[in-house]
LUMDO-434611 format. One record per residue (C-alpha): residue in three letters; x, y, z. Coordinates in steps of 0.5 Angstrom, whole numbers, padded with zeros to 4 digits, always signed. Layout:
ALAXYZ;...
END
This chain:
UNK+0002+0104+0084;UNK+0001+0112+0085;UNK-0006+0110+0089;UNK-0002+0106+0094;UNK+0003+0112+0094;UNK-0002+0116+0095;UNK-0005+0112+0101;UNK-0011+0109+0097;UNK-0013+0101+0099;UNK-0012+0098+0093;UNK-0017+0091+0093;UNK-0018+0090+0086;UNK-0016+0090+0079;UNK-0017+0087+0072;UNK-0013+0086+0065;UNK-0014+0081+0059;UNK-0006+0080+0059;UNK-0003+0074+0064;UNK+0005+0078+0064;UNK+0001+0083+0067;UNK-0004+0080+0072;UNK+0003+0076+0074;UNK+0007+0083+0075;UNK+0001+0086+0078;UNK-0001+0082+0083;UNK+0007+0080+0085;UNK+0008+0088+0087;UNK+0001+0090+0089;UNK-0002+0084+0091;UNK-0010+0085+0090;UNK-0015+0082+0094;UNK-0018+0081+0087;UNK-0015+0080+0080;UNK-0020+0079+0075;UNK-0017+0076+0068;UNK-0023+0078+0063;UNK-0024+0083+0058;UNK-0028+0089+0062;UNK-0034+0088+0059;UNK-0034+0081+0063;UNK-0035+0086+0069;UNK-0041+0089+0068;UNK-0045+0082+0068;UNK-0041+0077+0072;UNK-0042+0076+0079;UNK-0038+0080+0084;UNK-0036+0081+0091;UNK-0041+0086+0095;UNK-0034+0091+0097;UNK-0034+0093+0090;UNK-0040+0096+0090;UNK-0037+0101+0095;UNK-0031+0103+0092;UNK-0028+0111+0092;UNK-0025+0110+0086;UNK-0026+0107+0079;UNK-0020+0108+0075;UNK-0018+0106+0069;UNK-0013+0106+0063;UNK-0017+0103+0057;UNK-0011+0101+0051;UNK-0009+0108+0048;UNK-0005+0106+0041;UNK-0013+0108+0037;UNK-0012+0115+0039;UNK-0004+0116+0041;UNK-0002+0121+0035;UNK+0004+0116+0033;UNK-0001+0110+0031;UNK-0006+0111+0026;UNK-0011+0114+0030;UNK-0017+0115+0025;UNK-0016+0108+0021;UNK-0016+0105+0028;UNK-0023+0107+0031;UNK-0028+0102+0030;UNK-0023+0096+0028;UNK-0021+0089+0032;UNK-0015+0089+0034;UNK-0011+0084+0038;UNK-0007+0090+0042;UNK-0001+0084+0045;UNK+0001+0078+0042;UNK-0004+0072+0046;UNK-0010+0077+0048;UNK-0017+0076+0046;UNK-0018+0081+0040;UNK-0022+0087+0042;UNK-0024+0093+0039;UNK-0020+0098+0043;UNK-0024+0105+0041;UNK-0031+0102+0045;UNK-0027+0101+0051;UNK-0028+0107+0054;UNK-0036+0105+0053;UNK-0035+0098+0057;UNK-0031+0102+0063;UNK-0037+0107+0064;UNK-0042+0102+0063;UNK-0038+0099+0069;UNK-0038+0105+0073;UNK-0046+0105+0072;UNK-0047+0099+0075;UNK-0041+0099+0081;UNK-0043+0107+0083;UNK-0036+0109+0086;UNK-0035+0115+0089;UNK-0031+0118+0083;UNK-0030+0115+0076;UNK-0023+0116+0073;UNK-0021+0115+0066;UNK-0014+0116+0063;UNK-0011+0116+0056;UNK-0006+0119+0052;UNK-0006+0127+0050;UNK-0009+0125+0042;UNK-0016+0123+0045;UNK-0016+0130+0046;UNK-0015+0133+0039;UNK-0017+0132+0032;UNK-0023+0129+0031;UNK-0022+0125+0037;UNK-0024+0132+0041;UNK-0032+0129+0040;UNK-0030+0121+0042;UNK-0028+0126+0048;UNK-0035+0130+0049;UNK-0038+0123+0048;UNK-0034+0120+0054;UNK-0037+0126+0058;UNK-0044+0125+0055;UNK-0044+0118+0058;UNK-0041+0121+0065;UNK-0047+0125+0065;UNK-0052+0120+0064;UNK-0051+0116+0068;UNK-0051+0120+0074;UNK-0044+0123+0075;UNK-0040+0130+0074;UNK-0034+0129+0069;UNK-0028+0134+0068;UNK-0022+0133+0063;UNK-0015+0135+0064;UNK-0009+0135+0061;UNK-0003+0134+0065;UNK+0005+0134+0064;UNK+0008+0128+0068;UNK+0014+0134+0070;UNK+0009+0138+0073;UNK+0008+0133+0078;UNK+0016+0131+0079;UNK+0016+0126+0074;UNK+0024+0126+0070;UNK+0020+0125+0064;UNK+0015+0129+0059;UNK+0009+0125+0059;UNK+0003+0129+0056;UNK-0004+0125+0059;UNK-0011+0127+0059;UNK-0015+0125+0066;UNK-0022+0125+0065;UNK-0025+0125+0074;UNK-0032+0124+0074;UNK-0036+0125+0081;UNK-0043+0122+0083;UNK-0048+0127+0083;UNK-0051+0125+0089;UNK-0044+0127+0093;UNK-0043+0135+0094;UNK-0036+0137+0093;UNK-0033+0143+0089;UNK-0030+0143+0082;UNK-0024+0139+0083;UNK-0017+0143+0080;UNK-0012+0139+0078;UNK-0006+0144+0076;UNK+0001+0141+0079;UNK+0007+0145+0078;UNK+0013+0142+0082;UNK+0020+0143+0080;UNK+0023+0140+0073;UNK+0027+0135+0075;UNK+0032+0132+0069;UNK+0034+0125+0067;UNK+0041+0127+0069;UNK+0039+0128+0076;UNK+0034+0123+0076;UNK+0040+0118+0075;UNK+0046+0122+0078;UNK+0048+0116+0082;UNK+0046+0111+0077;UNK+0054+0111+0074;UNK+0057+0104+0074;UNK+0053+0099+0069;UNK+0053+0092+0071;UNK+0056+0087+0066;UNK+0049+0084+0065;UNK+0046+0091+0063;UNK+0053+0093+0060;UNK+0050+0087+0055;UNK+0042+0089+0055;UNK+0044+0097+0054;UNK+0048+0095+0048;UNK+0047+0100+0042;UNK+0043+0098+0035;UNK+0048+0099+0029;UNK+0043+0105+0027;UNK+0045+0108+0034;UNK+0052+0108+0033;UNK+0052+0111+0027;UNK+0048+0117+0028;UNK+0048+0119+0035;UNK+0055+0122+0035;UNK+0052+0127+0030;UNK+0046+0129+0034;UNK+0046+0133+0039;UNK+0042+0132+0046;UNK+0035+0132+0046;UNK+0035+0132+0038;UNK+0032+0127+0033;UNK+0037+0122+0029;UNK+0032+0124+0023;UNK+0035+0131+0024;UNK+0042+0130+0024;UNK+0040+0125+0017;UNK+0037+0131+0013;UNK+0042+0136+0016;UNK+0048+0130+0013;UNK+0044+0131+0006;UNK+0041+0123+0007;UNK+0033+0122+0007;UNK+0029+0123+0013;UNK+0029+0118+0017;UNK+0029+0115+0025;UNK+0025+0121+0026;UNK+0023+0117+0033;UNK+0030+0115+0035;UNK+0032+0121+0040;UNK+0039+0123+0044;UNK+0036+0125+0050;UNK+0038+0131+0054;UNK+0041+0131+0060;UNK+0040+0137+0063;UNK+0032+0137+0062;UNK+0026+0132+0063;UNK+0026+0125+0059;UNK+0022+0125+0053;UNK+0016+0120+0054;UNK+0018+0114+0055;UNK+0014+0109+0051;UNK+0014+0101+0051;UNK+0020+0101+0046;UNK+0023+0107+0049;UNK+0030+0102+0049;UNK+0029+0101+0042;UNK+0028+0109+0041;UNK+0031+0113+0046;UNK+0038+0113+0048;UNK+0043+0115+0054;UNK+0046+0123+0054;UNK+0052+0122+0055;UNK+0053+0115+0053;UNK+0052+0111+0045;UNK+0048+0106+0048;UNK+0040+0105+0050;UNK+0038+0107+0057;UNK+0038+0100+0062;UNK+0032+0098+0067;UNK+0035+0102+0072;UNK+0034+0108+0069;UNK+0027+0107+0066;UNK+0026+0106+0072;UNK+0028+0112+0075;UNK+0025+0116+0070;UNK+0019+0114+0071;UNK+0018+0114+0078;UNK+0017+0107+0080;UNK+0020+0104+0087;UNK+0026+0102+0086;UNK+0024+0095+0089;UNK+0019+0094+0084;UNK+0020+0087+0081;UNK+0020+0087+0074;UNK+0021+0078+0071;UNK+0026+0081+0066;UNK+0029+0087+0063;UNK+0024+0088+0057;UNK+0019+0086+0060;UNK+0020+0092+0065;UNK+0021+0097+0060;UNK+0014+0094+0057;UNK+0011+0095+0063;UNK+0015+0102+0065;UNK+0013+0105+0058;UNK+0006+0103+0058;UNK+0004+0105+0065;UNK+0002+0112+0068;UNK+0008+0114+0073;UNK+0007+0113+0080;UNK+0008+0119+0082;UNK+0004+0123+0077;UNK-0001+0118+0079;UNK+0000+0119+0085;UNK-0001+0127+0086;UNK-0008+0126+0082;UNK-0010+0121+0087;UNK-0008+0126+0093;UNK-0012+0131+0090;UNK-0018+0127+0089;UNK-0018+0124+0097;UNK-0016+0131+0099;UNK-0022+0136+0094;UNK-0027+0130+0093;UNK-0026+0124+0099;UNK-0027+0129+0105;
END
């Protein structure tokens, strides 16, 4: 959605799970969608076009290396990341990506995932990423972007790995967005009256109704329990703050983040808003929107990647 924000031609995609392929080609229309894990790609028969590609971009499945999951104990290991989905091991699929890139030679190879690849031990799986780049044929740069910098409601910590192809002269790309914050109160200032059925979907959990008077905007259940003199618990469960971008929106966001103002989860519509999608945007169902919405990298901090990229390297 941020390529097409951004002017890009999206003409193909591919994923492993068929609710996004369905939600995907609903809203964006590809002239391709592959359904197949990437590592099909590198040996399967594709359309000639692909091999003349700008831009190769990919977010391989990032819980192995998000700083909530259980990072180390992750790597290596088989995992089925969605119910219903062909087990893989999430780590190697950096590897499966680049050895797309190897054989399609786009213009620019873009990779995204989450702030924790970039810490820890993770910090070598990264200089293993940019050696890969280096090898076959391309110039890798690694930054780290906040989603509020790029006009997004939302602190959402990202790192980008942007990659060029040796035979193409360009200068060093710099990514530094600085746009003005924008609160989640603003950004849903005209969202003000819920509908019935949201009235239904936004309903608090009990835990919600218990702690969230206590907490103050933009503190943790888990605080308010420990100030109490209760133990230390529902640490992920947040009372946003108004007045400042949203915390990260994530794919259990209804389950864990609730309304400023309001003792009640934050609906669809103003996950959306949020987190930047078009307001048209067709989501099957509430839960399923905040799973795609959480998952996704906002369209507009996409979308000023994408800018840069056509503008600094695609000339």
């Amino acid at each position: 959605m941020g390529y097409k924000l951004a002017g890009y031609e999206v003409i193909a995609a591919n994923d492993i799970d068929a609710q996004m392929r369905s939600h995907y080609e609903l809203n964006l229309n590809p002239k391709y969608f592959f359904k197949c894990p990437i590592a099909d790609l590198v040996t399967a028969d594709l359309p000639e076009e692909l091999f003349h590609l700008d831009v190769l971009d990919s977010s391989p499945p990032c819980s192995t290396f998000s700083t909530s999951g259980q990072r180390e104990k992750a790597w290596g290991k088989l995992k089925r990341f969605r119910e219903g989905q062909a087990t893989q091991v999430l780590s190697d699929l950096f590897f499966d990506y680049l050895a797309l890139v190897e054989r399609l030679q786009p213009k620019v190879a873009i990779a995204e995932n989450v702030s924790g690849i970039s810490k820890g031990r993770a910090i070598g799986y990264v200089k293993l990423i940019c050696d890969e780049f280096k090898a076959i044929g391309y110039r890798p740069q690694v930054f780290l972007i906040n989603a509020a910098d790029c006009g997004v409601p939302q602190r959402r910590e990202r790192i980008f790995i942007c990659a060029i192809r040796d035979d193409i002269q360009a200068p060093r790309l710099v990514l530094a967005p600085s746009m003005p914050w924008i609160s989640a109160a603003d950004a849903c200032a005209d969202i003000q009256i819920l509908t019935p059925d949201e009235l239904i979907e936004t309903k608090p959990a009990p835990c919600t109704v218990k702690w969230w008077p206590d907490t103050v905007p933009g503190q943790n259940f888990g605080d308010t329990r420990v100030r109490l003199g209760y133990s230390d618990s529902l640490f992920n469960h947040i009372r946003l703050d108004g007045s400042q971008p949203a915390n990260t929106i994530t794919s259990c966001a209804r389950s864990t983040l609730s309304h400023w103002d309001e003792c009640r989860k934050l609906s669809l519509r103003e996950l959306i808003r949020i987190s930047t999608f078009p307001e048209d945007y067709t989501f099957k169902s509430p839960n399923m929107g905040a799973y795609i919405v959480g998952m996704s990298v906002p369209p507009r901090m996409m979308e000023f990647v994408a800018r840069q990229i056509a503008e600094q390297w695609l000339q």
